[in-house]
C-alpha positions as CSV (number, residue, x, y, z in Angstrom):
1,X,0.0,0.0,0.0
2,X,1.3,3.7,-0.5
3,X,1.3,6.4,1.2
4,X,-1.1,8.6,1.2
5,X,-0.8,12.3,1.1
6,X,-3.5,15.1,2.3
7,X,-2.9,15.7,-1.7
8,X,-4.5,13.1,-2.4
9,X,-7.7,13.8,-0.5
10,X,-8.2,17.0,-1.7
11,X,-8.0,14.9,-5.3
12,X,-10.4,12.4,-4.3
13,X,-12.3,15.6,-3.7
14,X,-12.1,17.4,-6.6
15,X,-12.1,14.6,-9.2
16,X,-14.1,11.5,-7.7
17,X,-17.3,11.0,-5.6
18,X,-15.8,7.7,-4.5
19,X,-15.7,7.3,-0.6
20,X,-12.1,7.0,0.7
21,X,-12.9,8.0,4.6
22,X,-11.1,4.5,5.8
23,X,-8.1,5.0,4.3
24,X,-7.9,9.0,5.1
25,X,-9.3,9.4,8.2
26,X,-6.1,8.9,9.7
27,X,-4.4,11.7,8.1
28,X,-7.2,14.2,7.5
29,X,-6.5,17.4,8.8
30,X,-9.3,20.0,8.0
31,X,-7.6,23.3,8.8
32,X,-5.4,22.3,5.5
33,X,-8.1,20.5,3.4
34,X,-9.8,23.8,3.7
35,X,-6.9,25.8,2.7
36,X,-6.3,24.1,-0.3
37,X,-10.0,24.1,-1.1
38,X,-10.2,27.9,-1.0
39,X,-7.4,28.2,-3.4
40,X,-9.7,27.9,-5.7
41,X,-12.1,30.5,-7.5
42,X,-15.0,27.7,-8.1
43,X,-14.7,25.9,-4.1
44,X,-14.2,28.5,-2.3
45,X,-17.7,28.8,-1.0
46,X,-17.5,25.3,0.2
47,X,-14.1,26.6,2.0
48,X,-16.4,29.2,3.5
49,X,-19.1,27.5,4.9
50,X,-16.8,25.1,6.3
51,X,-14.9,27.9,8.2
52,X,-18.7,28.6,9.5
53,X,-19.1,25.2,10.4
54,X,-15.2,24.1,11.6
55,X,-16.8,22.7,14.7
56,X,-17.8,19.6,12.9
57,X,-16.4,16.3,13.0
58,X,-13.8,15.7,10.5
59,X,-16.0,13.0,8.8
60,X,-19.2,14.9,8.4
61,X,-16.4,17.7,6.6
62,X,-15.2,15.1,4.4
63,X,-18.4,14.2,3.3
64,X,-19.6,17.7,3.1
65,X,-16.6,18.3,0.5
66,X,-16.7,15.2,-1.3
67,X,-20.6,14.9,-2.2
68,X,-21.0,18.5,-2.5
69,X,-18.1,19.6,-4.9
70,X,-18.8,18.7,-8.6
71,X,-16.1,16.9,-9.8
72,X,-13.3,18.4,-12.3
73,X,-9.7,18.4,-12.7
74,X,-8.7,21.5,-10.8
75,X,-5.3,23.6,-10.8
76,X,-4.7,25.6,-8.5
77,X,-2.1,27.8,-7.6
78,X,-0.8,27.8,-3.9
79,X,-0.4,31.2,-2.0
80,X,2.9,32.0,-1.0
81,X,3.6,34.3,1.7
82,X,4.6,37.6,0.8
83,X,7.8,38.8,2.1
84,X,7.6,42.2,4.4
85,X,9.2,45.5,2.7
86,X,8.7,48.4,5.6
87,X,9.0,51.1,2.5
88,X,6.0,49.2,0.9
89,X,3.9,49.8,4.2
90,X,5.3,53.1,4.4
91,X,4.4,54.1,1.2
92,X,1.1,52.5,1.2
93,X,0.5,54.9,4.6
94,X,2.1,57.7,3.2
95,X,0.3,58.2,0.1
96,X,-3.0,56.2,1.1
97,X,-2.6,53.2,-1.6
98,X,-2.8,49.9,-1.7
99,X,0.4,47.7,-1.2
100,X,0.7,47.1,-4.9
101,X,0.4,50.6,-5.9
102,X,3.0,51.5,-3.4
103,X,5.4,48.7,-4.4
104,X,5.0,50.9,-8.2
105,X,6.2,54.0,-6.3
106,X,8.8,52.1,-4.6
107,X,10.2,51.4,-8.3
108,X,9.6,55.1,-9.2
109,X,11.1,57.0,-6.4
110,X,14.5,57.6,-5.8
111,X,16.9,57.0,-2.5
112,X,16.8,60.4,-1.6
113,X,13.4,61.0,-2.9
114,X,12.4,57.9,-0.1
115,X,14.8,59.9,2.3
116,X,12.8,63.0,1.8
117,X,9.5,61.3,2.6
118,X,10.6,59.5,5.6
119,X,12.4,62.6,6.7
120,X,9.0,64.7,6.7
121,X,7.9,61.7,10.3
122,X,11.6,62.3,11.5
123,X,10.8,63.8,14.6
124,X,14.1,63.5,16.4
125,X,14.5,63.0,20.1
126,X,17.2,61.8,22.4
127,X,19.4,59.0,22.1
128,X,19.9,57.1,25.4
């Protein structure tokens, strides 16, 4: 027998209404199942009404997913976290834009153009 993956539940899921709970109820972990449901544009309501309902046992989510899905071959493309840039945020505050707008500016603006702007919330003070 091979190993499975949570992978290979969220398949079973997406592609086939055949009824696997034996075999993954072992490894079933719904916090991820749901992530990986939500990745995509056509389950994600079933990812949201499972958040709603996250208080129920890991079989009746299973079932919830697997009969109420239609089945397809699905793609989807997982999140990656973004990284943190504090002159994106700062931007973003400074000119009251979205991140991506002010990641734009970012590209735009000079060094001492950003020096400028930061040095307008300088406001000095001791150094201890």
């Amino acid at each position: 027998m091979t190993s499975l993956t949570l992978f290979d539940i969220v398949k079973n899921i997406n592609e086939t209404s055949e009824d696997k709970w034996i075999e993954f109820q072992y490894i079933y972990n719904p916090y991820i199942i749901n992530r990986f449901i939500a990745m995509n544009s056509e389950t994600i309501g079933f990812a949201s009404i499972m958040n709603k309902l996250y208080f129920l046992p890991k079989k009746m989510q299973y079932y919830f997913y697997l009969y109420g899905i239609p089945n397809k071959k699905r793609y989807s493309k997982y999140v990656l976290k973004v990284e943190k840039n504090e002159d994106i945020d700062f931007l973003s505050k400074h000119y009251n834009v979205n991140k991506l707008v002010a990641k734009q500016y970012l590209k735009i603006l000079t060094k001492e153009q950003l020096k400028e702007i930061y040095s307008i919330y300088d406001k000095g003070g001791l150094i201890k």
